[in-house]
Z-matrix of the N, CA and C atoms (Angstrom, degrees):
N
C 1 1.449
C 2 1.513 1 109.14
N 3 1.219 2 103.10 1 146.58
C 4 1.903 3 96.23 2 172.78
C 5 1.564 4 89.60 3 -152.58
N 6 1.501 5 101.69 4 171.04
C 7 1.379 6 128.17 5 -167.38
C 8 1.495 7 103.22 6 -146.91
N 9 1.764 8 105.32 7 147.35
C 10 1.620 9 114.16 8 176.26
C 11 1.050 10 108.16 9 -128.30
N 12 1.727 11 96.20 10 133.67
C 13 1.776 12 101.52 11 -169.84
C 14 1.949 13 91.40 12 -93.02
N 15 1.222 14 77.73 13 144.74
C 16 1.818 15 114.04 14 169.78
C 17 1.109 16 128.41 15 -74.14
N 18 1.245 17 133.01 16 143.94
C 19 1.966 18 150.69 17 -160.69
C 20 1.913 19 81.18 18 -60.35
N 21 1.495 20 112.93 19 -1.06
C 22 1.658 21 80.17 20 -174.36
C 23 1.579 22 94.00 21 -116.15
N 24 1.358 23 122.21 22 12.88
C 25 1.560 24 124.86 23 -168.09
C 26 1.713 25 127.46 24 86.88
N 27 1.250 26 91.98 25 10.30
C 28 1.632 27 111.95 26 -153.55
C 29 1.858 28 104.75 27 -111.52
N 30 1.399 29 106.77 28 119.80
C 31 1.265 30 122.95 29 166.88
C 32 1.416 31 135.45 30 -106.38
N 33 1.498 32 121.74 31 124.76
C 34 1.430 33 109.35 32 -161.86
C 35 1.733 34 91.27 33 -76.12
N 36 1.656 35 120.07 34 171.00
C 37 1.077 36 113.52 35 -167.72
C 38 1.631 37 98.03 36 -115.82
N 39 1.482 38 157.78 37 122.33
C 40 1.345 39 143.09 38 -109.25
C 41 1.888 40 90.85 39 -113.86
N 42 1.521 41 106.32 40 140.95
C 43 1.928 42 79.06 41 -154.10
C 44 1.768 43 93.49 42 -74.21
N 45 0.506 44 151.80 43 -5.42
C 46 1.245 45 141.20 44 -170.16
C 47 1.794 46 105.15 45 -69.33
N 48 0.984 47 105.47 46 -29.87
C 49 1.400 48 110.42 47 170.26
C 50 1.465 49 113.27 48 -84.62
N 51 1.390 50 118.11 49 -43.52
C 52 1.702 51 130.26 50 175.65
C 53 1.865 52 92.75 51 -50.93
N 54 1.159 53 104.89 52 -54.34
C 55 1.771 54 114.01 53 -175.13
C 56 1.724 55 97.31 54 -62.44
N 57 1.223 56 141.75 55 -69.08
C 58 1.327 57 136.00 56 178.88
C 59 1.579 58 115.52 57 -33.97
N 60 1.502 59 115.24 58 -41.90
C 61 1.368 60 117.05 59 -155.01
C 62 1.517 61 94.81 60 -106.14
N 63 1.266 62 103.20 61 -15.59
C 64 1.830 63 101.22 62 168.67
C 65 1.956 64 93.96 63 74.25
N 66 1.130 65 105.01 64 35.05
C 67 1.318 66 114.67 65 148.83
C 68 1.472 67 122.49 66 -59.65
N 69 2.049 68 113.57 67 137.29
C 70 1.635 69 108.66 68 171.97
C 71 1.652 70 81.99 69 -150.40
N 72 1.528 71 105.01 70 144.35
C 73 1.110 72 125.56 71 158.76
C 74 1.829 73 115.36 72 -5.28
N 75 1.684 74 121.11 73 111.96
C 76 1.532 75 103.52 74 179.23
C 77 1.501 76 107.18 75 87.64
N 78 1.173 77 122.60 76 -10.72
C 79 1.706 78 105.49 77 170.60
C 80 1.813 79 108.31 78 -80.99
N 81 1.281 80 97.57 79 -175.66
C 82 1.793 81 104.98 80 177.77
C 83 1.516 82 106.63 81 -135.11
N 84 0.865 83 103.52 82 112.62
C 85 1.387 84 95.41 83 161.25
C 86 1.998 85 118.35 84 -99.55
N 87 1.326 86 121.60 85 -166.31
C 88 1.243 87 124.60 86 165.23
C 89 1.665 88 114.66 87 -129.65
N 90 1.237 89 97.42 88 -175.53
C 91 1.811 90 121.21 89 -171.83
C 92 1.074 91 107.55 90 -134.28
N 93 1.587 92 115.64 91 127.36
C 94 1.537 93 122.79 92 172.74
C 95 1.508 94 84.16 93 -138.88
N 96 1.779 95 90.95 94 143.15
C 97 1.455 96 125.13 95 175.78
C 98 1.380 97 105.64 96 -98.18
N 99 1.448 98 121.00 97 94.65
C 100 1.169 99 114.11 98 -175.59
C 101 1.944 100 106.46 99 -76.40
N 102 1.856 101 115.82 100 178.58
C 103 1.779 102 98.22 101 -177.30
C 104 1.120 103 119.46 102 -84.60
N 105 1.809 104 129.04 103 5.08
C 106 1.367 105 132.96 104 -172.68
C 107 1.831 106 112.99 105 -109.71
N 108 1.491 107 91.16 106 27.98
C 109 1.884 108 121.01 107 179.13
C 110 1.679 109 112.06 108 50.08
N 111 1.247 110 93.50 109 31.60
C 112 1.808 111 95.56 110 157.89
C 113 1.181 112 120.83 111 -114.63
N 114 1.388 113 104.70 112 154.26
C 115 1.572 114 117.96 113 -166.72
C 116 1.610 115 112.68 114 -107.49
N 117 1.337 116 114.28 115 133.85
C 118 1.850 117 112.48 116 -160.57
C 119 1.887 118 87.25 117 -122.38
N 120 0.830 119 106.08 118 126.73
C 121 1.376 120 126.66 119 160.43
C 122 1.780 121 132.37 120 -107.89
N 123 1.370 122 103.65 121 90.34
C 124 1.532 123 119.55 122 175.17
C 125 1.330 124 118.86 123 -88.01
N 126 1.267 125 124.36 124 157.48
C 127 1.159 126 131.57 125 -170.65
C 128 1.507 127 108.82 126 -98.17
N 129 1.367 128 130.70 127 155.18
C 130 1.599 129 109.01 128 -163.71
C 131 1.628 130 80.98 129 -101.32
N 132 1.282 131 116.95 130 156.12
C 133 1.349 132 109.26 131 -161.67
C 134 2.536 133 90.29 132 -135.65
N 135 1.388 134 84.76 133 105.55
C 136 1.717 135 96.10 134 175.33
C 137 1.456 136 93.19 135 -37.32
N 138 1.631 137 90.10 136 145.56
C 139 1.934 138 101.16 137 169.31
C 140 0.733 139 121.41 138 -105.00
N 141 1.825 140 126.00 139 32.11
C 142 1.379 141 156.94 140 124.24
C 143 1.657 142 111.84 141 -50.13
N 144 0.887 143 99.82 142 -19.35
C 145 1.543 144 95.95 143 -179.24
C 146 1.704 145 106.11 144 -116.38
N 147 1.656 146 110.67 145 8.78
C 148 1.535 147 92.90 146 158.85
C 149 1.431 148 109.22 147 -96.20
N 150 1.152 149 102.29 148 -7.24
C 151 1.857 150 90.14 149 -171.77
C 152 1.699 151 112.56 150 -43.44
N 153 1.035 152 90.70 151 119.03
C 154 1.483 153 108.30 152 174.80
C 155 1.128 154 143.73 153 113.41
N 156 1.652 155 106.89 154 -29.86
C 157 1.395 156 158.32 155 140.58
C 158 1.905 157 90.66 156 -3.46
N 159 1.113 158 121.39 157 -35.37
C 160 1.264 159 118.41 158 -151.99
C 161 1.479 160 115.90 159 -123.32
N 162 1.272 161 141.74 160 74.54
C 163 1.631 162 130.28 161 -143.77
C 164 1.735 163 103.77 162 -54.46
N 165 1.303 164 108.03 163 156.61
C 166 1.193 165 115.50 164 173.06
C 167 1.674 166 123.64 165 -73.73
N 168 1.246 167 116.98 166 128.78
C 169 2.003 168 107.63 167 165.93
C 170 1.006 169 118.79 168 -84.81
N 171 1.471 170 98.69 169 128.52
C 172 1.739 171 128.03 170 174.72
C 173 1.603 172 113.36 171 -12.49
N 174 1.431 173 108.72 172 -53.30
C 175 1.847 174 129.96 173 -178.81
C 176 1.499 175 99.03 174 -142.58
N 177 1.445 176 87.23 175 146.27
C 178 1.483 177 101.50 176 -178.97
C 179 1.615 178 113.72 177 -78.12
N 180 1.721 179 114.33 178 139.90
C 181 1.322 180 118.56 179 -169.86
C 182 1.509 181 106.73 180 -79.09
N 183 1.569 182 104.26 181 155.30
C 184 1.685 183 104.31 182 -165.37
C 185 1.532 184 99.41 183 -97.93
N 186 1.284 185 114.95 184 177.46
C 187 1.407 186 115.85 185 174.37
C 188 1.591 187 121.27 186 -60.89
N 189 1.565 188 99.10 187 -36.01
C 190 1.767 189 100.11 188 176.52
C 191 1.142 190 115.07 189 -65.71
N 192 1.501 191 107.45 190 -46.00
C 193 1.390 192 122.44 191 170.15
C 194 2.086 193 117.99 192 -21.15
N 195 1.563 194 90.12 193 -71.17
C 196 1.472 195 107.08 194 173.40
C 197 1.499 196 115.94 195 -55.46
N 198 1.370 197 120.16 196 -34.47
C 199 1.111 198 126.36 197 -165.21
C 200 1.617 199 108.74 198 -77.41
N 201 1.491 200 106.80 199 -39.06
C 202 1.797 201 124.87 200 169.86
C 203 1.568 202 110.45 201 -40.73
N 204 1.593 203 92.85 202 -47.74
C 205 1.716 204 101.30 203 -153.39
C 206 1.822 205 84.55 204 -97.41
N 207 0.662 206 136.86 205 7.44
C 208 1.465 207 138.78 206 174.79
C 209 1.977 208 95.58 207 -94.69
N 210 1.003 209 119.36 208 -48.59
C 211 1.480 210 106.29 209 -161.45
C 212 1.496 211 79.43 210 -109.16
N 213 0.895 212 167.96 211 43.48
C 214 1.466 213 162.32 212 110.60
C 215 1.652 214 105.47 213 -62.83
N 216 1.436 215 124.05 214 -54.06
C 217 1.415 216 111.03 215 -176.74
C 218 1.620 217 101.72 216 -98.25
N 219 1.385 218 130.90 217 19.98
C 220 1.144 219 126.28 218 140.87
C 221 1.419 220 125.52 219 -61.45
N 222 1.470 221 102.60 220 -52.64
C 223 1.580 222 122.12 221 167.63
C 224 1.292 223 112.16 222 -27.79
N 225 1.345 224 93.33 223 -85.50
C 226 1.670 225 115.75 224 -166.96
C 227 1.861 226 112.50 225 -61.35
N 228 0.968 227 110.18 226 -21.18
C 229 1.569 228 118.12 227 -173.16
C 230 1.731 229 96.63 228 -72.60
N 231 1.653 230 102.32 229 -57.50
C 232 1.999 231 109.71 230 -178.66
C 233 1.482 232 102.68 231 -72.21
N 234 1.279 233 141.86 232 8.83
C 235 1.700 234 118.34 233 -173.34
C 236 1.136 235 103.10 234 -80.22
C-alpha cells in the first residue's frame, strides 16, 4: 500500500490500515523511528481500554511486600 502526501503535508492513511489499527475519525496515534530507517506507527491506545488487561490478586499487596520484590529484582537485575 502507499500513500501521497499533499502541497499541504497531508497523507490520507489507506483504510485497510485505518481498519488494521482500528483507526476512527479523531484518534492519535504515534511515530517511532526505529535504527534500520523505518517508521512504525501505533495507535495511542486510552488506559480505559486496559482495564482488565491485568488479572486481579487474591489480597491486596502490602507496602513491605512491594518493597521485598522491589529490592529482590534490584538484586538480580545488577549481579
Amino acid at each position: 500500500m502507499q500513500a501521497t502526501l499533499s502541497s499541504k503535508n497531508q497523507a490520507t492513511i489507506p483504510k485497510a490500515v485505518r481498519e488494521y489499527l482500528h483507526l476512527k475519525p479523531g484518534d492519535r496515534f504515534r511515530f517511532f523511528f526505529q535504527p534500520d530507517g523505518a517508521v512504525v506507527i501505533l495507535p495511542r491506545i486510552p488506559t480505559s481500554a486496559l482495564k482488565g488487561s491485568v488479572p486481579k490478586r487474591s489480597r491486596p499487596v502490602s507496602v513491605d511486600e512491594m518493597n521485598a520484590a522491589i529490592k529482590a529484582g534490584a538484586t538480580k537485575r545488577f549481579r
